[in-house]
C-alpha positions, -999 to +999 in steps of 0.1 A: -314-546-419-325-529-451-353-510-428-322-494-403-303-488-436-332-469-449-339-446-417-299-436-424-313-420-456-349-406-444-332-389-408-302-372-413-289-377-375-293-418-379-258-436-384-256-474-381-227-495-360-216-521-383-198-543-357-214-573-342-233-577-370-241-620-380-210-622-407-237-639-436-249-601-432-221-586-444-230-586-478-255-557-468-226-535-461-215-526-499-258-523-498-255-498-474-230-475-483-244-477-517-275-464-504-269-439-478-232-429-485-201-441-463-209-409-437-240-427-421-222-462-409-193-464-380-170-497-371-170-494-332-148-523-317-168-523-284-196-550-293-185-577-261-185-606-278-163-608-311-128-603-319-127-568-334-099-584-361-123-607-373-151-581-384-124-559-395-114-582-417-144-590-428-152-551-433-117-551-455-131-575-478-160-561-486-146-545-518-153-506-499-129-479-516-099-467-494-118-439-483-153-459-476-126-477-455-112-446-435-149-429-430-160-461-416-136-472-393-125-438-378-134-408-401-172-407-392-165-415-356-144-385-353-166-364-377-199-369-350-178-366-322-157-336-333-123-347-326 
């Protein structure tokens, strides 16, 4: 995990999916946006086999400011997609 956060930081066009993601690895998450800044990491709900509430959850507890929160669940999603 720590060699995908680090290609985040090295190419500028690299953003990480957090979703799906083994939940002992979550821990990496306040690591990663740390590291690379809260524009390089997006929460997409489309990973087939977990219950999107459960990560988000998950994601809400990792102690990320309100605004880590909004850039990685929607903000950076619609900043790369331009809507």
């Amino acid at each position: 995990m720590k060699k995908r956060i680090s290609y985040t930081v090295k190419y500028p066009n690299v953003h990480l999916d957090i979703s799906g993601h083994a939940p002992d690895r979550w821990g990496m998450l306040r690591y990663a946006i740390d590291t690379a800044g809260k524009d390089k990491f997006l929460f997409g709900s489309d990973f087939p086999i977990c219950n999107p509430a459960v990560y988000m959850a998950i994601v809400d507890s990792e102690l990320l400011s309100p605004e880590e929160k909004q850039a990685v669940f929607s903000g950076n999603f619609k900043r790369l997609t331009g809507l």
